[in-house]
C-alpha angles and dihedrals in degrees: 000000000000090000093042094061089032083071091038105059088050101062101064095044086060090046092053089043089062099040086051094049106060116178116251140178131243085246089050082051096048096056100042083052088052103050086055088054099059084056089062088048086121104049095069100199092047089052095052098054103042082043085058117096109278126206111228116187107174109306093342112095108200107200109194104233113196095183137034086238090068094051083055093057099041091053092051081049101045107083097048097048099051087050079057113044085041087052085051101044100028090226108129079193099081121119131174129197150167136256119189102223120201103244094217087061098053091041099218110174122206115165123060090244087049087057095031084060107044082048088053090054092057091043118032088181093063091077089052089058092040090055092042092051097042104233134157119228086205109070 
């Protein structure tokens, strides 16, 4: 009889375990992870990083990070937003997680003279222009 309820008490687990895990598609995702977002619209730095692109391989949501303030963030953010994409989707299966990105790689630029330069290597005239006008990269 042990062995009788032992079999028992599985099936149904497996059957609440499917009907948890719906399937669900990146775009799906993508919306669900949106509409979490807006309700961050006030806390500036949280919006931005959950606006930025994500990476979604099956259930597992890779989200770039380019400083450790933003790991931190996204730690403080994490449990509520899987509740929440799980709630959404109805996948128990979602995980979200961060990957520390090197900054030079992704080029970000962030300065006028950041920008001013990566233009001028493009365009070797621009500095040219920029001598004959007169005008200052820092403003």
């Amino acid at each position: 009889m042990g062995n009788g309820d032992a079999s028992a008490e599985k099936k149904p687990l497996q059957a609440e375990s499917k009907t948890e895990n719906k399937e669900f598609t990146a775009d799906q995702l993508k919306a669900a992870w949106m509409r979490f977002a807006e309700t961050k619209k006030l806390y500036q730095a949280e919006f931005h990083l959950l606006t930025q692109p994500i990476e979604i391989t099956g259930a597992q949501v890779t989200v770039p990070l380019h400083h450790p303030v933003q790991e931190t963030l996204l730690n403080n953010l994490r449990s509520d937003l899987v509740t929440y994409l799980r709630t959404q989707l109805g996948n128990q299966n979602i995980q979200v997680a961060g990957e520390m990105r090197n900054v030079e790689e992704q080029g970000i630029l962030y300065t006028n003279r950041e920008k001013f330069e990566y233009l001028e290597k493009k365009n070797p005239h621009l500095k040219e222009l920029k001598n004959r006008l007169g005008l200052e990269t820092d403003f």
